[in-house]
Backbone as JSON Lines, residues from 0, in Angstrom:
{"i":0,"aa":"X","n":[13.0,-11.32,12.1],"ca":[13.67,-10.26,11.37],"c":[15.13,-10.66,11.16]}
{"i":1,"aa":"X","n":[15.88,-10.13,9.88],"ca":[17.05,-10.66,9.7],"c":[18.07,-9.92,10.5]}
{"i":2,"aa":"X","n":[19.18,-10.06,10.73],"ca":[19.92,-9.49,11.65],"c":[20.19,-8.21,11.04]}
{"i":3,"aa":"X","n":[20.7,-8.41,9.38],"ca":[21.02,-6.92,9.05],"c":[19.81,-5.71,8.74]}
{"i":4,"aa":"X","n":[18.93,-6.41,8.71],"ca":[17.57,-5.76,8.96],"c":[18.13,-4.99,10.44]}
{"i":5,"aa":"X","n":[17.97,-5.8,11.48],"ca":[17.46,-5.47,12.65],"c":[18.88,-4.32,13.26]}
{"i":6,"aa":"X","n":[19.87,-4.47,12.18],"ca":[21.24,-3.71,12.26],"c":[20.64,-2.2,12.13]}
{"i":7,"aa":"X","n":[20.11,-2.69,10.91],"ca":[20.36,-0.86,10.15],"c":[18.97,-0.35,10.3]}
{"i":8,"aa":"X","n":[17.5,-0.93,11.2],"ca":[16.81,0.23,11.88],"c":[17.79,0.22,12.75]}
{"i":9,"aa":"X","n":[18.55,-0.16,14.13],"ca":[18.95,0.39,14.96],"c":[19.78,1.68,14.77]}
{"i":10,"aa":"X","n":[20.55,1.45,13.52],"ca":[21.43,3.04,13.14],"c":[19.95,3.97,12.72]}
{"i":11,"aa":"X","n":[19.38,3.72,12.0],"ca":[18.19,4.53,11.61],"c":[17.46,5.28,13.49]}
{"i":12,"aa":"X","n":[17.35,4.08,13.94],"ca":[16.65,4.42,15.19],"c":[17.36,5.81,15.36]}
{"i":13,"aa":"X","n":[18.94,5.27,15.55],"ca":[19.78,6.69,16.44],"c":[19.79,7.56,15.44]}
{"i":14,"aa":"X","n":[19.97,7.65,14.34],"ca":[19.98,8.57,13.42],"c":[18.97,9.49,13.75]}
{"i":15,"aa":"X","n":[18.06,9.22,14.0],"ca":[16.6,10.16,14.35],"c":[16.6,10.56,15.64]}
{"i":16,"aa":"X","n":[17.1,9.49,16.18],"ca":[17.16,10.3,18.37],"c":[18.32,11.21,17.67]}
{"i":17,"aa":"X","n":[19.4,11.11,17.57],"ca":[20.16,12.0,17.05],"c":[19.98,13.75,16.86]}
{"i":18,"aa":"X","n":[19.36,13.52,15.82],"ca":[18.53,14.42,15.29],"c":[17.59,15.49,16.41]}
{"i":19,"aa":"X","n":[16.72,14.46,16.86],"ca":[15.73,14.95,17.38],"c":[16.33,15.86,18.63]}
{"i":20,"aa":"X","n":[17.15,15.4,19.46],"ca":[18.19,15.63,20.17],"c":[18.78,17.26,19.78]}
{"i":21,"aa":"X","n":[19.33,16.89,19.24],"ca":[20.31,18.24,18.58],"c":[19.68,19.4,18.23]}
{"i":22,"aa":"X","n":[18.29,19.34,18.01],"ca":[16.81,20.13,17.59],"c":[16.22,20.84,18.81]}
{"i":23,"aa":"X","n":[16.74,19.87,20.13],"ca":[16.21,19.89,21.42],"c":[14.48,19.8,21.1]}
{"i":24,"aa":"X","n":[14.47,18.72,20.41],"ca":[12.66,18.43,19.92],"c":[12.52,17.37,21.14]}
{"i":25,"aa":"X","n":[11.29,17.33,21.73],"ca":[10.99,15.88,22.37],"c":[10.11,14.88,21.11]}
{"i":26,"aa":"X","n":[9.76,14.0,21.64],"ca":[8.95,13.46,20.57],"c":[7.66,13.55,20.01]}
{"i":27,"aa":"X","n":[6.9,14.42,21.52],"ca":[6.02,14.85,21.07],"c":[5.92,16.23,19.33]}
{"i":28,"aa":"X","n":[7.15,16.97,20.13],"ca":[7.41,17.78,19.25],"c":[6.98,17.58,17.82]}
{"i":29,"aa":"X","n":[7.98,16.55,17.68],"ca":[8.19,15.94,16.57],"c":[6.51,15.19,16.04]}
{"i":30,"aa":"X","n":[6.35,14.51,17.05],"ca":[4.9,13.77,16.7],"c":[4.06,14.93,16.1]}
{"i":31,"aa":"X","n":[3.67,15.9,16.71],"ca":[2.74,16.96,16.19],"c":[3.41,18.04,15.13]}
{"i":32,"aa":"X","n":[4.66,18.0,14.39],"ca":[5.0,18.73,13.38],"c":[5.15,17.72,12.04]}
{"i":33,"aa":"X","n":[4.81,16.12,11.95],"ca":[4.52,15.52,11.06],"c":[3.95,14.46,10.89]}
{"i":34,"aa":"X","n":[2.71,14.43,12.47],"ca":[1.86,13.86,12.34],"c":[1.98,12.3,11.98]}
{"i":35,"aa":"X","n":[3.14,12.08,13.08],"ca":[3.17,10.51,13.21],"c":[3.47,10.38,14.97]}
{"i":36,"aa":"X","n":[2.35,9.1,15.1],"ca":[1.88,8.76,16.43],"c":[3.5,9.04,17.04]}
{"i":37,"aa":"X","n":[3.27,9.17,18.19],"ca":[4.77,9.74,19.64],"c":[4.85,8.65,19.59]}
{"i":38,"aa":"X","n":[4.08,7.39,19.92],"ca":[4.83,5.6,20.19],"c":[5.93,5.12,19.07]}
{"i":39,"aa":"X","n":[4.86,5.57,18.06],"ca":[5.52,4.91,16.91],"c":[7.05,5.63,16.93]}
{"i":40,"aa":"X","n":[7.34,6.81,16.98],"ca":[8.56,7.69,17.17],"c":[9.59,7.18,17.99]}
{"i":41,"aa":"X","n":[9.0,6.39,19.28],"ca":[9.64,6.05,20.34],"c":[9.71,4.54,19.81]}
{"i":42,"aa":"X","n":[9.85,3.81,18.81],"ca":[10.0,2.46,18.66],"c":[10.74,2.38,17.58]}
{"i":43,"aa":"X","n":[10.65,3.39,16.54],"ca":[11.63,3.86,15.49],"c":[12.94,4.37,16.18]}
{"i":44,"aa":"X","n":[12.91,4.77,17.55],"ca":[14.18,5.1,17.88],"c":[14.92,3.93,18.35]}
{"i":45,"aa":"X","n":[13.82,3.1,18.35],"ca":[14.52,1.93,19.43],"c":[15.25,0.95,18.56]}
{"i":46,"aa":"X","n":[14.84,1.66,17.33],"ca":[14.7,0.31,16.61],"c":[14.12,-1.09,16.5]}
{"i":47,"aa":"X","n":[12.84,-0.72,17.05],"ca":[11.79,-1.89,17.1],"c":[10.99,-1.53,16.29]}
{"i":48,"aa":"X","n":[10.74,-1.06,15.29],"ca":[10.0,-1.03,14.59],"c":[10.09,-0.51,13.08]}
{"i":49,"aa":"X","n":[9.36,-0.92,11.99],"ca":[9.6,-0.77,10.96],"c":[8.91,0.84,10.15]}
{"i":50,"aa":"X","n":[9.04,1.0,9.42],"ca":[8.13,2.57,8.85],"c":[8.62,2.03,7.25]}
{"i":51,"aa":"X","n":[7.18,2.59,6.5],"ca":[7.56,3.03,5.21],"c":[8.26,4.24,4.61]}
{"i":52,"aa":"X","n":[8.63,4.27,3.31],"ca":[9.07,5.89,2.89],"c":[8.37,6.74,2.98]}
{"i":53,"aa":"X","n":[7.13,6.97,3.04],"ca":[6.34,8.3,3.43],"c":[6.65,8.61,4.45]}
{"i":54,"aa":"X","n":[6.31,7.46,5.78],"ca":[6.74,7.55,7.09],"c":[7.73,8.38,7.08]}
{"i":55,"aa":"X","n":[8.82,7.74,6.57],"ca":[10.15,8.56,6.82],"c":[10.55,9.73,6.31]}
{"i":56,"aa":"X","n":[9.71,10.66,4.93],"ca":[9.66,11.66,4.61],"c":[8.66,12.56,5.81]}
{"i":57,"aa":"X","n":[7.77,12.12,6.29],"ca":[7.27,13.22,6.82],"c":[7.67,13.28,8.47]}
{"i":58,"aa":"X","n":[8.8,12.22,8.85],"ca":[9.5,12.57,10.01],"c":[11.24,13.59,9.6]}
{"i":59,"aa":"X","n":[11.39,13.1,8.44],"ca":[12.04,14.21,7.64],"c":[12.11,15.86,7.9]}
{"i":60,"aa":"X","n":[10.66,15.97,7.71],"ca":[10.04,17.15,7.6],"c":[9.8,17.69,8.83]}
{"i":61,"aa":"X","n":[9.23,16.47,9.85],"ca":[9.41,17.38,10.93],"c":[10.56,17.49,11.76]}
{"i":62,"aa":"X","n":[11.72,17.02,11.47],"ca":[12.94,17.16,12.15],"c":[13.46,18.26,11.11]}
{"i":63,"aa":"X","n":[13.09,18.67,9.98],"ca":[13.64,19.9,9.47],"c":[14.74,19.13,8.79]}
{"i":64,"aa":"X","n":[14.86,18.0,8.23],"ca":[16.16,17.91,7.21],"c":[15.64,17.34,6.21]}
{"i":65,"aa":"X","n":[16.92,16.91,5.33],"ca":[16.45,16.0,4.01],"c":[15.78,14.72,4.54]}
{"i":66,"aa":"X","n":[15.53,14.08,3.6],"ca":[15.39,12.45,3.68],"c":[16.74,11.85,3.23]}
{"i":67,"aa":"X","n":[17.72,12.53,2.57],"ca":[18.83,12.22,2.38],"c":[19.52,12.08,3.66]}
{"i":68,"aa":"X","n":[20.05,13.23,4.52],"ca":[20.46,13.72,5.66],"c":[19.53,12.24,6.39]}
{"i":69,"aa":"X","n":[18.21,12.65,6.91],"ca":[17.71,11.04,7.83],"c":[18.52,9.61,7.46]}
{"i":70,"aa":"X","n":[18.87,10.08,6.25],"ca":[19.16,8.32,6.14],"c":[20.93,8.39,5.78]}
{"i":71,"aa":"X","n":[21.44,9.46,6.03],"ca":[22.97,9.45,5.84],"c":[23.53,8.94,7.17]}
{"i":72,"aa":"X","n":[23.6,7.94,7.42],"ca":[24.59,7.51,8.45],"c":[24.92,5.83,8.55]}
{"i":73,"aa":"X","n":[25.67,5.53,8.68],"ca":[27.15,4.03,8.48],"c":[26.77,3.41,9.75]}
């Protein structure tokens, strides 16, 4: 993976613990309000792992914000 790849899931990662956090959601939470596996949740935070745009619209949805908002952060 390229480094700035492996840069900007890690902001993505926190962008979503972030989130999830502030919601006081655990991940299950989250896992069962948009129906993406709890691992996968926990590797997106880590930033180990990759997701498509659906992916990321329907963790969107279950954290209750935009897809704009998920992906607003430097």
């Amino acid at each position: 993976m390229k480094e700035k790849d492996s840069i900007f899931l890690t902001k993505l990662g926190s962008q979503i613990l972030q989130i999830r956090l502030s919601k006081s959601l655990s991940q299950e939470d989250v896992s069962f309000r948009c129906d993406v596996d709890r691992a996968k949740i926990s590797k997106l935070e880590t930033g180990s792992a990759n997701c498509n745009i659906t992916t990321l619209a329907e963790l969107a949805k279950g954290l209750d914000v935009t897809l704009k908002e998920l992906l607003d952060f430097s």
